[in-house]
TORKOL-4160 file (C-alpha; in steps of 0.2 Angstrom, whole numbers, padded with zeros to 4 digits, m for minus):
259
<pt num="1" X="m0071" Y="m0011" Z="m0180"/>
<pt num="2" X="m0081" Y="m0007" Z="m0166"/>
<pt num="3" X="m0073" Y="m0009" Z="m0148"/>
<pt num="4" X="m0081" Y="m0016" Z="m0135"/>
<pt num="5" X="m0084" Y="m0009" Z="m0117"/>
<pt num="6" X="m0069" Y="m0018" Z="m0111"/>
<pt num="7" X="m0056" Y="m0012" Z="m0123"/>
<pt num="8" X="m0062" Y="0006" Z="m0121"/>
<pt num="9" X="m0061" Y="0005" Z="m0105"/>
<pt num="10" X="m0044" Y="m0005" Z="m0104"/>
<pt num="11" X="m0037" Y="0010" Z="m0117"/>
<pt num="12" X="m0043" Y="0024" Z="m0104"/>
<pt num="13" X="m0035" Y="0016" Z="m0089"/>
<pt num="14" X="m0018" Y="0013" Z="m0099"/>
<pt num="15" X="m0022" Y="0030" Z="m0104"/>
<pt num="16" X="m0023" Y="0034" Z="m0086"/>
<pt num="17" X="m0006" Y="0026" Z="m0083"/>
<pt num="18" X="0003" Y="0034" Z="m0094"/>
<pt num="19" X="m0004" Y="0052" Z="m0089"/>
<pt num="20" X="0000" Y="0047" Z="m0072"/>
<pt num="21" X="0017" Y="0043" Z="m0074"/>
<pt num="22" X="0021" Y="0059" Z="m0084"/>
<pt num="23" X="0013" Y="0071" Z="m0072"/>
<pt num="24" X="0024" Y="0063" Z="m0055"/>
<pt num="25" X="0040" Y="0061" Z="m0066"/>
<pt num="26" X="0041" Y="0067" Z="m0081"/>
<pt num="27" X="0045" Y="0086" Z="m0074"/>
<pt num="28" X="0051" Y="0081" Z="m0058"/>
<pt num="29" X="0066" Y="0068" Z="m0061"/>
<pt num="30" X="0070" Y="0069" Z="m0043"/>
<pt num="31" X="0052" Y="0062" Z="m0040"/>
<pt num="32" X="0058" Y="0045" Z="m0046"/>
<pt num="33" X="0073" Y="0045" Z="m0035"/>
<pt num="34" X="0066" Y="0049" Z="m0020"/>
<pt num="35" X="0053" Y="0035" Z="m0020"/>
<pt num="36" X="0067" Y="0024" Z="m0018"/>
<pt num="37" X="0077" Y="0035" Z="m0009"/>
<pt num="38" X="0063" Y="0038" Z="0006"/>
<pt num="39" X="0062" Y="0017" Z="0011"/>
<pt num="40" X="0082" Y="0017" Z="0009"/>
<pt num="41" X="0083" Y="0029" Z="0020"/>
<pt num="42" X="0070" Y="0021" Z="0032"/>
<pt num="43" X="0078" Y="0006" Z="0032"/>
<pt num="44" X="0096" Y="0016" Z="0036"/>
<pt num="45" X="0088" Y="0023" Z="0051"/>
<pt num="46" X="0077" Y="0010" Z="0057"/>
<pt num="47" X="0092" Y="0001" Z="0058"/>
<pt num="48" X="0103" Y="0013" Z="0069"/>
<pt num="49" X="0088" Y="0016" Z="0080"/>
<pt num="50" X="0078" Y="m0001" Z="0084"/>
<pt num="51" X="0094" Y="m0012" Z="0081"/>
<pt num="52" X="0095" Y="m0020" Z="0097"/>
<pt num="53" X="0078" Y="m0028" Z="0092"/>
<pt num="54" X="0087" Y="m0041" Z="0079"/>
<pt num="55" X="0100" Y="m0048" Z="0096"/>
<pt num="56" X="0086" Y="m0049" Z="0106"/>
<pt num="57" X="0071" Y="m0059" Z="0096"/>
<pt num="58" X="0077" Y="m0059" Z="0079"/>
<pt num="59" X="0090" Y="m0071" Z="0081"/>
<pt num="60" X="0095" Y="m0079" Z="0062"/>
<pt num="61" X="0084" Y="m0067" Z="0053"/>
<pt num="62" X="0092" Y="m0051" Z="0041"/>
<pt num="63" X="0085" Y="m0034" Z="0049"/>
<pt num="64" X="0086" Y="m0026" Z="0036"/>
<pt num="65" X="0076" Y="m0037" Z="0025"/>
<pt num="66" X="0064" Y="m0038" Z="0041"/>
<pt num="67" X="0062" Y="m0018" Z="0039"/>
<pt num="68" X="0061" Y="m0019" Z="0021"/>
<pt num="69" X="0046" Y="m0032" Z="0021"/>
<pt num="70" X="0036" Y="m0020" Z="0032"/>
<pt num="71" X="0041" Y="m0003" Z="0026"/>
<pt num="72" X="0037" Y="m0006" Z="0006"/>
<pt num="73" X="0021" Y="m0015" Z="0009"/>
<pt num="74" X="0016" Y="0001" Z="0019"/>
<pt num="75" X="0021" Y="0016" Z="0010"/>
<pt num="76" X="0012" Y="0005" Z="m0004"/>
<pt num="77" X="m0004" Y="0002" Z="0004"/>
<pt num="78" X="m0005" Y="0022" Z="0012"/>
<pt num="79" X="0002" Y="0028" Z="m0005"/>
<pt num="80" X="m0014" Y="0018" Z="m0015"/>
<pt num="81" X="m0028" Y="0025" Z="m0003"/>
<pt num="82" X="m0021" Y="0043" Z="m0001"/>
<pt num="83" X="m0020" Y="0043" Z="m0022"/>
<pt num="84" X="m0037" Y="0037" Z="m0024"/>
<pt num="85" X="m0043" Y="0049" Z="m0011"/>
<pt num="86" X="m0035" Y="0066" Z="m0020"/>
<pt num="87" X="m0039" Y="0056" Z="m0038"/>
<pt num="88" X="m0054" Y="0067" Z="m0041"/>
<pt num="89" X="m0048" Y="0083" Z="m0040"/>
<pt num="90" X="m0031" Y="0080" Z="m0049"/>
<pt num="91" X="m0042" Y="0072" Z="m0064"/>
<pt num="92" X="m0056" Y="0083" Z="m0065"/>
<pt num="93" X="m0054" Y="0089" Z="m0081"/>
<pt num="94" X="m0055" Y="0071" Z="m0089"/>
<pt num="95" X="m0071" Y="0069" Z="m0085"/>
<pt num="96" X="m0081" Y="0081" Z="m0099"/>
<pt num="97" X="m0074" Y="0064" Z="m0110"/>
<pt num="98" X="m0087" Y="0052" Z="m0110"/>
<pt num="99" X="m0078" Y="0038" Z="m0110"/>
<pt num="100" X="m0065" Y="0042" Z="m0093"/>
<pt num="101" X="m0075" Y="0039" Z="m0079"/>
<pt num="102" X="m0068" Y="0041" Z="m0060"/>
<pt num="103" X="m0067" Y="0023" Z="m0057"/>
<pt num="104" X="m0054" Y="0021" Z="m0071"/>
<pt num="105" X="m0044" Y="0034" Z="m0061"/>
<pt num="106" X="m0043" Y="0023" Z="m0047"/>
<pt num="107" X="m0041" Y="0007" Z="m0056"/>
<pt num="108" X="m0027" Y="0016" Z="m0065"/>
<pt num="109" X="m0020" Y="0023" Z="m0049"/>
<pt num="110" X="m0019" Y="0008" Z="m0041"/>
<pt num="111" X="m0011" Y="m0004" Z="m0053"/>
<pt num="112" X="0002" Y="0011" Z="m0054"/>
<pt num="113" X="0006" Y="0010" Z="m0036"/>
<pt num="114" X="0006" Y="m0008" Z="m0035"/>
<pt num="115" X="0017" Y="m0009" Z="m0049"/>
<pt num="116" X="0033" Y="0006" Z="m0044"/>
<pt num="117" X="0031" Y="m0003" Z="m0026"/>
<pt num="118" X="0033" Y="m0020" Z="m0032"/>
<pt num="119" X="0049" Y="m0013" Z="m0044"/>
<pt num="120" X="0055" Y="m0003" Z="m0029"/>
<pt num="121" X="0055" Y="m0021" Z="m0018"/>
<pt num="122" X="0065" Y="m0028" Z="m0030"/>
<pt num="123" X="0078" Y="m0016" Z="m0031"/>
<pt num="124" X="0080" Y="m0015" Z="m0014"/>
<pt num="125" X="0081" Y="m0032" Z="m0013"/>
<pt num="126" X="0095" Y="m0032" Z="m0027"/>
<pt num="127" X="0104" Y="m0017" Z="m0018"/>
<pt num="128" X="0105" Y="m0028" Z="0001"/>
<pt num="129" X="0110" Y="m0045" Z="m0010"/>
<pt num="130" X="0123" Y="m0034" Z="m0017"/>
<pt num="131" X="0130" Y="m0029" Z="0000"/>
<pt num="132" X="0131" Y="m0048" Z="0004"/>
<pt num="133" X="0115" Y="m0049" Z="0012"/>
<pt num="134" X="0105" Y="m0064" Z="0012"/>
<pt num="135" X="0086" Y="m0059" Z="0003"/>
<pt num="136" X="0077" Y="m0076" Z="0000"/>
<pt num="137" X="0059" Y="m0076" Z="m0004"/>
<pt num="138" X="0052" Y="m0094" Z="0004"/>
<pt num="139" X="0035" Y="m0091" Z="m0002"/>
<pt num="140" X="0032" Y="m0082" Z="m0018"/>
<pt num="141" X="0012" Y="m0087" Z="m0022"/>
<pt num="142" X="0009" Y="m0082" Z="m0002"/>
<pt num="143" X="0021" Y="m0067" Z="m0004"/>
<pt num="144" X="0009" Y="m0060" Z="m0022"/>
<pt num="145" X="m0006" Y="m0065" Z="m0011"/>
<pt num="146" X="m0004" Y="m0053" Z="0004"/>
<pt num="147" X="0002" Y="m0040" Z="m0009"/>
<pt num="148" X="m0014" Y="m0040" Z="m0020"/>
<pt num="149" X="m0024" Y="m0040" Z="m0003"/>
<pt num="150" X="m0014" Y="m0025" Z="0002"/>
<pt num="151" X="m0020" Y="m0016" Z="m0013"/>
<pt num="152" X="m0036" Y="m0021" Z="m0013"/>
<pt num="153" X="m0036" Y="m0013" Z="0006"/>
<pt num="154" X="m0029" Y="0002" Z="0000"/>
<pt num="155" X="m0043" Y="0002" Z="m0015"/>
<pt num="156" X="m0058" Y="m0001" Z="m0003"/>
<pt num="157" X="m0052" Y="0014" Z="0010"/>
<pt num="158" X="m0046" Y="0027" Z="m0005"/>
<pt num="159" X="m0064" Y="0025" Z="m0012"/>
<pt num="160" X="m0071" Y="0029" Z="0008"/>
<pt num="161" X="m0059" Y="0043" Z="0011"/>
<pt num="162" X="m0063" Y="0050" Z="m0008"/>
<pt num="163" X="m0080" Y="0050" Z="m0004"/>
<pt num="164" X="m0078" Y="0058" Z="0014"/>
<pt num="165" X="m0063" Y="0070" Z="0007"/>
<pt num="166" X="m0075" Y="0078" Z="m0004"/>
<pt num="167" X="m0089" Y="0079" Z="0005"/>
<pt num="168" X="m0078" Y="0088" Z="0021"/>
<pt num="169" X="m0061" Y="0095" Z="0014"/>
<pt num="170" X="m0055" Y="0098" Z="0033"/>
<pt num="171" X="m0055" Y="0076" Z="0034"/>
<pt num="172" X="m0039" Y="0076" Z="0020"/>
<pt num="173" X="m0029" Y="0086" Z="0031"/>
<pt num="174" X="m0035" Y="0072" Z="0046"/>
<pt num="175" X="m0033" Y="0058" Z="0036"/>
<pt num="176" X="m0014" Y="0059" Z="0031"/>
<pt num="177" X="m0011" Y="0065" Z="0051"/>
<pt num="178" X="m0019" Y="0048" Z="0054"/>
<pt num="179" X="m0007" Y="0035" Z="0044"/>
<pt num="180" X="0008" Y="0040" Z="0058"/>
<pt num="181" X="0002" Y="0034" Z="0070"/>
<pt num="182" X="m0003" Y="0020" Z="0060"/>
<pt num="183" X="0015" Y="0018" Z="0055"/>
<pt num="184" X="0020" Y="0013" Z="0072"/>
<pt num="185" X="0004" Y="0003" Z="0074"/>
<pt num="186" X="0010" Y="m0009" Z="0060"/>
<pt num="187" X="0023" Y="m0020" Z="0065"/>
<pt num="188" X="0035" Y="m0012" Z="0053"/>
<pt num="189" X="0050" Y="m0011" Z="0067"/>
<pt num="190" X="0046" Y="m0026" Z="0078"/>
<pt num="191" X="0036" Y="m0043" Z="0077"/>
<pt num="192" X="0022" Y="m0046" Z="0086"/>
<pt num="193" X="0028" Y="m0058" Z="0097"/>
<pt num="194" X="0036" Y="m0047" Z="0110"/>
<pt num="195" X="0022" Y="m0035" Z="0112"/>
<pt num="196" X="0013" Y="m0042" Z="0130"/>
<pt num="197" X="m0004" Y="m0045" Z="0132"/>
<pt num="198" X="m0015" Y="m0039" Z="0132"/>
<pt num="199" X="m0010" Y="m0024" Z="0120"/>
<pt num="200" X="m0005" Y="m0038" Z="0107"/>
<pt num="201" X="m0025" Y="m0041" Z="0105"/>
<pt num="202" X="m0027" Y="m0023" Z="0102"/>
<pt num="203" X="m0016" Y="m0023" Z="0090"/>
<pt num="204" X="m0023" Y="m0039" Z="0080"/>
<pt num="205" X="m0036" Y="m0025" Z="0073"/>
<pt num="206" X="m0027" Y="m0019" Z="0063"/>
<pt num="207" X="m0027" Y="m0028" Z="0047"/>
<pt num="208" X="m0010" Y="m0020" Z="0041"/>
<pt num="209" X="m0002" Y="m0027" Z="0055"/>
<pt num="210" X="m0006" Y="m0046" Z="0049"/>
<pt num="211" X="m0002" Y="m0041" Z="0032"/>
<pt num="212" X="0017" Y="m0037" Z="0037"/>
<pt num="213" X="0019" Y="m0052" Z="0047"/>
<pt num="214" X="0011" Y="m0064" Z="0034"/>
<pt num="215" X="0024" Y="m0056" Z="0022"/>
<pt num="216" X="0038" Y="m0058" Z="0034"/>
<pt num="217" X="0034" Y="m0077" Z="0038"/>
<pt num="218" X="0035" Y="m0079" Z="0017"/>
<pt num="219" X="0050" Y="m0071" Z="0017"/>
<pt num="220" X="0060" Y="m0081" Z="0032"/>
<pt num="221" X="0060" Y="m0099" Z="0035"/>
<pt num="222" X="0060" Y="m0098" Z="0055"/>
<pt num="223" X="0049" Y="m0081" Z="0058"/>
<pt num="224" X="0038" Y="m0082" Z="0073"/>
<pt num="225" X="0022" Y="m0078" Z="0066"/>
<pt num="226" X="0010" Y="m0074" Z="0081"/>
<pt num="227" X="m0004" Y="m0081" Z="0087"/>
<pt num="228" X="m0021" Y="m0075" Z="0078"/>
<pt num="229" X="m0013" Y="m0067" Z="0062"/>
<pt num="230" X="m0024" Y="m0072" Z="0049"/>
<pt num="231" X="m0025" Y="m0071" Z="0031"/>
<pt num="232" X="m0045" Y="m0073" Z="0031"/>
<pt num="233" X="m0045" Y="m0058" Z="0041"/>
<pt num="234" X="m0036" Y="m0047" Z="0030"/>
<pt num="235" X="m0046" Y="m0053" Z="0015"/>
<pt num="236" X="m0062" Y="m0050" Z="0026"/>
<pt num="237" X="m0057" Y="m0033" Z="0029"/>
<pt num="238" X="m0052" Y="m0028" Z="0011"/>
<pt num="239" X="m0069" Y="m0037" Z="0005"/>
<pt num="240" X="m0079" Y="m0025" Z="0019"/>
<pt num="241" X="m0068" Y="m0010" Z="0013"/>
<pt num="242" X="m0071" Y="m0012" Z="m0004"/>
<pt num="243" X="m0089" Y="m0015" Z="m0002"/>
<pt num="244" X="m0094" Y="0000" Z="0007"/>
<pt num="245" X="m0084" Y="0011" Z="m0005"/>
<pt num="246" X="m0091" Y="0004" Z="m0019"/>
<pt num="247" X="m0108" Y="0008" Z="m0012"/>
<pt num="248" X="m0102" Y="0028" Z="m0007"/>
<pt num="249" X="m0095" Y="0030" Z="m0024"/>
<pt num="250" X="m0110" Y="0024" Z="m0035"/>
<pt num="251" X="m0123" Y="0035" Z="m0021"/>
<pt num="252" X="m0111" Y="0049" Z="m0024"/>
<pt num="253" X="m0102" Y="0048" Z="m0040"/>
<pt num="254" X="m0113" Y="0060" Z="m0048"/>
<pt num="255" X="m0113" Y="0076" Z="m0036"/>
<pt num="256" X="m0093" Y="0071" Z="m0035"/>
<pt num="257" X="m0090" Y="0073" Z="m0055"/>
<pt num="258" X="m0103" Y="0089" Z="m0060"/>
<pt num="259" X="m0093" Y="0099" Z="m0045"/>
């Protein structure tokens, strides 16, 4: 029986997956641990470093679980477009089958990210309940939402930098020294609400920024969600994203495969 376009290409990205998977753990058991160990270890020192924040405007609300719901999201979102941007290179080889194509790199790239971060979440989660710690999700539907937007985010800006990567090598190199200070940038250690104007209208550019507190007002019943966060403007960011990488990728998708 012959298979249609959409099961081919349903079996290549499984495919995809699976390779994926192999190549990051299969050699490397540590590989495994440490992407749980590296937002444990985060939350740890977070903790000892910015804990005088929870006394003084996080006054009912888990800081742990507050550093959890901006660290995972993060490492997820930079984890997606950083994957996407090296996806060529490390898949190369694939593309003399007719039937792998570069997008089903990224599609496979991303559902694997979204799905170890979403397994890493919950683990987390289960590790704070364990130590008595009180994890309650107040929002589920909105908590998915702003995850899916996240990746989409990460899609649209993998397929830009994958694009730019291979068109200047040197913008790699740029581009990872980029996302620290885009670490600090994104609300991961401290709400919105006590950063003074007018550097708190700066800072609503950054898309990542609403994500985390959209996230962290699912998560707790009393979080102070500031002023202008939207969830329209991350999804206009992530639809913008998305379509200028798409139209970079289909102007350059055939000088990026033959080289």
């Amino acid at each position: 029986m012959k298979r249609t376009p959409w099961q081919i290409q349903q079996a290549v990205v499984s495919a995809l997956m699976l390779r994926e998977l192999k190549t990051r753990f299969g050699a490397h058991r540590l590989g495994a641990v440490w992407l749980f160990l590296e937002p444990a270890a985060h939350i740890v020192l977070l903790m000892l470093v910015f804990g005088f924040i929870r006394d003084r405007s996080l006054a009912g609300i888990e800081f742990s679980v507050f550093i959890l719901t901006g660290l995972v999201p993060f490492f997820m979102f930079k984890s997606i477009a950083l994957r996407i941007m090296d996806g060529l290179d490390s898949n190369r080889g694939l593309f003399a089958y007719r039937h792998v194509k570069p997008m089903d790199t990224f599609i496979a790239r991303v559902l694997l990210e979204v799905l170890l971060y979403s397994t890493v979440f919950a683990l987390l989660s289960l590790a704070l309940l364990w130590l008595g710690v009180n994890v309650t999700l107040v929002e589920p539907l909105e908590f998915l939402l702003i995850m899916l937007l996240l990746a989409a985010l990460g899609l649209g800006l993998g397929l830009i930098l994958s694009v730019v990567g291979h068109a200047l090598l040197e913008a790699k190199s740029i581009v990872r020294l980029a996302f620290m200070p885009l670490y600090f940038l994104s609300g991961i250690f401290f709400p919105l609400t006590i950063i003074p104007q007018p550097y708190r209208d700066w800072l609503l550019w950054n898309p990542l920024l609403h994500a985390i507190e959209l996230i962290r007002g699912a998560f707790f019943v009393n979080y102070p969600v500031a002023h202008g966060i939207s969830t329209m403007y991350v999804l206009a960011v992530a639809v913008v994203l998305g379509f200028i990488g798409l139209w970079l990728y289909r102007y350059r998708r055939l000088d990026m495969v033959a080289q």
